[in-house]
C-alpha positions as CSV (number, residue, x, y, z in Angstrom):
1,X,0.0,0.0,0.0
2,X,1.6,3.1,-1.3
3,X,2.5,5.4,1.6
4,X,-0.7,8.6,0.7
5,X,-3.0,5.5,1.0
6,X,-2.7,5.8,5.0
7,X,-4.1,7.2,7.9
8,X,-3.4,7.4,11.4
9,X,-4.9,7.1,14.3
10,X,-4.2,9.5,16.9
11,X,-5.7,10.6,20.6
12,X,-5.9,13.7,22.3
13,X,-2.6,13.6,23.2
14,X,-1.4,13.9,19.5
15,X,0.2,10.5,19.2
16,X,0.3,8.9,16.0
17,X,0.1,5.3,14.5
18,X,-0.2,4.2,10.8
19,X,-3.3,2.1,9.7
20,X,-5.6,1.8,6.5
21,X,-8.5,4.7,6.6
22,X,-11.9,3.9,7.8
23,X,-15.0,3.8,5.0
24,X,-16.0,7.6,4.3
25,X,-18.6,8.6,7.0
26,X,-17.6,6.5,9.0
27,X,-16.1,7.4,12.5
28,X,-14.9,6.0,15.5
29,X,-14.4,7.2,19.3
30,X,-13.1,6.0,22.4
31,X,-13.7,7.9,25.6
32,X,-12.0,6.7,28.9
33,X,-15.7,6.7,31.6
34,X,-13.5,5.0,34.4
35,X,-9.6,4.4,35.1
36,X,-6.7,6.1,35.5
37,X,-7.4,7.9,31.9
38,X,-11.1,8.6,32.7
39,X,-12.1,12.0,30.1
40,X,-9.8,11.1,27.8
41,X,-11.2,10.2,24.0
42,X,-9.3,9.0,21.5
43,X,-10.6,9.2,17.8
44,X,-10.3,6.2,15.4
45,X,-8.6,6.4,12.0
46,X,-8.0,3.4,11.2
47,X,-9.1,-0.8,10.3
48,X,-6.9,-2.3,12.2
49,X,-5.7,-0.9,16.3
50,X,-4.6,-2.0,19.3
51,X,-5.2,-1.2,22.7
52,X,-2.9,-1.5,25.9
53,X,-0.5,-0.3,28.3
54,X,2.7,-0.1,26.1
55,X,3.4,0.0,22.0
56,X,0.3,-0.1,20.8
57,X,-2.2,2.4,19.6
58,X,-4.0,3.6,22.1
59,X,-2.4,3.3,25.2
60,X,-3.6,3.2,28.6
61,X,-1.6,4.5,31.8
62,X,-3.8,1.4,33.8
63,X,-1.6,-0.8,35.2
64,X,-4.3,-3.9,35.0
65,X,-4.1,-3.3,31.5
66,X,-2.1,-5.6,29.7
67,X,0.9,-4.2,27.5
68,X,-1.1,-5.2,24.1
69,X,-4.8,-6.1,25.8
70,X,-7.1,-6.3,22.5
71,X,-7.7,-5.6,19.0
72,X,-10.3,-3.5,17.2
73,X,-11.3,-4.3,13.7
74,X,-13.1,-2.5,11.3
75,X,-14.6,-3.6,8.4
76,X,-17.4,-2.3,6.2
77,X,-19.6,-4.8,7.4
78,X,-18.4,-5.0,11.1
79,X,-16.8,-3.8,13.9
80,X,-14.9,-7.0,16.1
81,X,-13.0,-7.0,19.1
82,X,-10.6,-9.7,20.0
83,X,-8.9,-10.4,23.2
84,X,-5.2,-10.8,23.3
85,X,-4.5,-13.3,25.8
86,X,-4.9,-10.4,28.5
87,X,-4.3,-11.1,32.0
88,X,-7.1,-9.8,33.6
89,X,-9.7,-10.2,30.5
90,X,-11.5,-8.1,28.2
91,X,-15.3,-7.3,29.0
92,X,-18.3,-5.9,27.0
93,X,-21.3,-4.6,28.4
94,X,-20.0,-6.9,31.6
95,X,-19.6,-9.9,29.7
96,X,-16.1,-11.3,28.9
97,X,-15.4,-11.9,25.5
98,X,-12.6,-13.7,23.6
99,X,-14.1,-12.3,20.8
100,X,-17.1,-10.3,20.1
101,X,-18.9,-7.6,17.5
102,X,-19.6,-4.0,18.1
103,X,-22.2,-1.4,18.0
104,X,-22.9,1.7,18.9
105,X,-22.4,2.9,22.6
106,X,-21.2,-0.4,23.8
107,X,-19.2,-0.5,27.1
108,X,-15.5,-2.1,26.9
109,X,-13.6,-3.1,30.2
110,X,-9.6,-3.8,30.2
111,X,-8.7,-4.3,33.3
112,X,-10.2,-1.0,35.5
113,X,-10.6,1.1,32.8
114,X,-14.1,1.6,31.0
115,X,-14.4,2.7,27.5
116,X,-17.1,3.9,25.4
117,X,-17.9,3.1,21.7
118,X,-19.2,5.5,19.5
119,X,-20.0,5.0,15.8
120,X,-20.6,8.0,13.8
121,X,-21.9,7.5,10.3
122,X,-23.2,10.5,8.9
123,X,-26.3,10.4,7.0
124,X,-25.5,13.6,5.4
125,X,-21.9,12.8,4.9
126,X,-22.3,11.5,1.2
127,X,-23.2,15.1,0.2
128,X,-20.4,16.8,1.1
129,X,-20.4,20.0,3.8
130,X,-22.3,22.2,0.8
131,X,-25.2,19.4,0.9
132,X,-27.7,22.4,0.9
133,X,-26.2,24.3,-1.9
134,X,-26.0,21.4,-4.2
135,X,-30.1,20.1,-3.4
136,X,-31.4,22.2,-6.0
137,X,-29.6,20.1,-8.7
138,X,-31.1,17.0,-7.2
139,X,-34.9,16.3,-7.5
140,X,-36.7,15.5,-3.9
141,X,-37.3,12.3,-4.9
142,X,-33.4,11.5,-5.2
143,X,-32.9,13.6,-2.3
144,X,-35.0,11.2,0.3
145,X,-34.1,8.0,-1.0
146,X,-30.2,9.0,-0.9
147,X,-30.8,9.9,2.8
148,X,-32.9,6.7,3.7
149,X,-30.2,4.3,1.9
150,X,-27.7,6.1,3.6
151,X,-28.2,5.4,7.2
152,X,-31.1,3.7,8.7
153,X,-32.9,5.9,11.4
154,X,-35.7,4.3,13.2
155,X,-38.6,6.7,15.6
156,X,-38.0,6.9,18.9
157,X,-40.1,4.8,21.4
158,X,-44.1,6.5,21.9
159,X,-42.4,6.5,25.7
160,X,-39.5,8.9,24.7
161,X,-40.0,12.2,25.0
162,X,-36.9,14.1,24.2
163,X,-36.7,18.3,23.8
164,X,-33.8,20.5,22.5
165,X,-34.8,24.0,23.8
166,X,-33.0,27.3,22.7
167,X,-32.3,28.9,25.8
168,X,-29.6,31.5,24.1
169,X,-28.6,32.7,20.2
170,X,-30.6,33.2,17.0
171,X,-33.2,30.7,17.3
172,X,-34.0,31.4,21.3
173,X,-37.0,30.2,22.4
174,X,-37.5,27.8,20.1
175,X,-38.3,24.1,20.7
176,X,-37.3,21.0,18.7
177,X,-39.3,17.8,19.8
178,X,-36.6,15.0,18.7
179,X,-38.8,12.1,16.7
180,X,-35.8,9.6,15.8
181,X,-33.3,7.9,17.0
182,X,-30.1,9.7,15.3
183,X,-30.7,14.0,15.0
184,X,-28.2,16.0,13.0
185,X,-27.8,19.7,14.4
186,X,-26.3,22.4,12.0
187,X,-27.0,25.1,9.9
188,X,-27.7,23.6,6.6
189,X,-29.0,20.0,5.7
190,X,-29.5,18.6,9.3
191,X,-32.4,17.5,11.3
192,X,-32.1,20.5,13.9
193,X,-31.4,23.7,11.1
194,X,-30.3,27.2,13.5
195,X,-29.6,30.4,12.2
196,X,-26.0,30.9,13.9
197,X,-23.1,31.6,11.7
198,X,-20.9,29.8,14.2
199,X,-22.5,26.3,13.7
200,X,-21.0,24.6,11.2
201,X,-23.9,23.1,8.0
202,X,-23.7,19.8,10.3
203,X,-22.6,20.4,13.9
204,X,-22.9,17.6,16.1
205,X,-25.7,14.0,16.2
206,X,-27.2,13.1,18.9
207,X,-27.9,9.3,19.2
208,X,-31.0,7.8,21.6
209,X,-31.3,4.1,22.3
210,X,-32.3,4.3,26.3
211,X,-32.2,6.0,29.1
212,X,-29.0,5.1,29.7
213,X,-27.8,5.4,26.0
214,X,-27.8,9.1,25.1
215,X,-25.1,10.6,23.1
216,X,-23.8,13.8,21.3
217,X,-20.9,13.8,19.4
218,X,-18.9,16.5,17.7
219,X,-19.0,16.1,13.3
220,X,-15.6,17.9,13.1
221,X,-17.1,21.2,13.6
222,X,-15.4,24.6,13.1
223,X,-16.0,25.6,16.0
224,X,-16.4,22.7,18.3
225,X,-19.5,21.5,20.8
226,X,-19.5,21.8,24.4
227,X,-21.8,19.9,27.2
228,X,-21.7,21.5,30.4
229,X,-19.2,24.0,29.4
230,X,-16.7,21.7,28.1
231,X,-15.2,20.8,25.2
232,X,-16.2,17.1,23.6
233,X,-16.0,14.8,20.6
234,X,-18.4,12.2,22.3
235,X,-20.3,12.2,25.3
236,X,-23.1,11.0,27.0
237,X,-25.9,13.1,27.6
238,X,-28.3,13.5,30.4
239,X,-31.5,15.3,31.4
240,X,-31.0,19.5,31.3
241,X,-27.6,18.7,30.0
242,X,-26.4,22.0,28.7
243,X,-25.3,22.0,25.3
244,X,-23.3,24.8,23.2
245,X,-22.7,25.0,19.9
246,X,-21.5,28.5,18.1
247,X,-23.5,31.5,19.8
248,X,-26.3,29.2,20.5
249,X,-27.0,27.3,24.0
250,X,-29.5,24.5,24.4
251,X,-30.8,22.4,27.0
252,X,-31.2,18.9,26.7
253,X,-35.0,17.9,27.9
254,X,-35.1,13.6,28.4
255,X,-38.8,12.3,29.6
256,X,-39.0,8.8,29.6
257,X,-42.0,7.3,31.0
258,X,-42.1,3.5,32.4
């Protein structure tokens, strides 16, 4: 493989490792809930990485962690994780695993340290970030089927009742009832559309599956999203969560009845 035909994959620490590049919108993270590491998120480039406590690609300070503890692989199809031999095991959702798919917002244990999986794939990713200056060139028709092929996005549960007030910025006092499971938030082309110059056309998702399972994540925006007043790329969100994007602030509203 010729050496322009790589990517890396690389935390917040900048550290960098060599790997083949992920499908296009298609993203990875990794963020550190418990351990020695816990707030730390690393961001996935790559097919094939390894996870541990020394020479590997993303590397944990745990000492319970072995020096290479598992392997993530990513395929167009699936995402797999395979235990190396560890000492102390490898655990998912609180099972352990020798070897074991992936989805969305699934819990990984190596030794003390608890990750969390998110998957990213971007509905609107196959248009490009000018997806709304390009739709008049494309009839309705092709529009909705492009977006329901892309990326399937079922409604939320009739007991789900989730809110995204505008509390500050352009579109204040305005009140977006989410109806699906996976809500883009930008300027153009998204689910969520506000009239801020600093949100970028697609912002940040958020991702419902349960009380328990509610996510934003950052889409590489220009200006970055913030939950609680600080900086993420993935995080789990909770009732009245405050969430800032650009000039605008909103608050996260989760009702779930029995």
């Amino acid at each position: 493989m010729a050496e322009d035909d790589r990517t890396i994959t690389k935390d917040d620490s900048g550290v960098e490792k060599k790997g083949e590049s992920l499908a296009p919108g298609l993203r990875l993270y990794l963020e550190v809930l418990e351990g020695p590491d816990k707030g730390r998120k690393f961001e996935i480039y790559s097919t094939i990485v390894s996870l541990g406590r020394k020479g590997v690609d993303v590397i944990l300070s745990d000492p319970t962690v072995s020096s290479r503890h598992a392997t993530l692989e990513v395929s167009r199809e699936d995402i797999l994780l395979y235990d190396e031999n560890s000492t102390n095991g490898t655990f998912v959702n609180g099972e352990r695993i020798s070897s074991c798919p992936l989805k969305n917002l699934d819990e990984i244990q190596l030794g003390e340290t608890k990750l969390l999986l998110s998957v990213i794939q971007d509905r609107y990713g196959i248009y490009g970030e000018d997806f709304a200056s390009v739709q008049p060139e494309i009839s309705e028709e092709e529009t909705q089927a492009k977006k329901g092929s892309a990326v399937s996005n079922p409604p939320l549960p009739e007991n789900m009742d989730i809110v995204l007030e505008v509390a500050e910025g352009s579109n204040k006092g305005q009140r977006f009832k989410l109806g699906c499971r996976n809500t883009v938030i930008g300027r153009k082309g998204a689910d969520v559309v506000l009239d801020d110059k600093g949100v970028s056309a697609r912002h940040a998702q958020i991702e419902i599956y349960s009380r328990d399972k509610m996510t934003i994540k950052d889409l590489a925006s220009k200006n970055g999203t913030h939950v609680n007043d600080r900086l993420i790329s993935a995080v789990k969100l909770w009732h009245e969560d405050r969430i800032r994007i650009g000039d605008t602030l909103l608050i996260f509203y989760a009702r779930i009845k029995p």
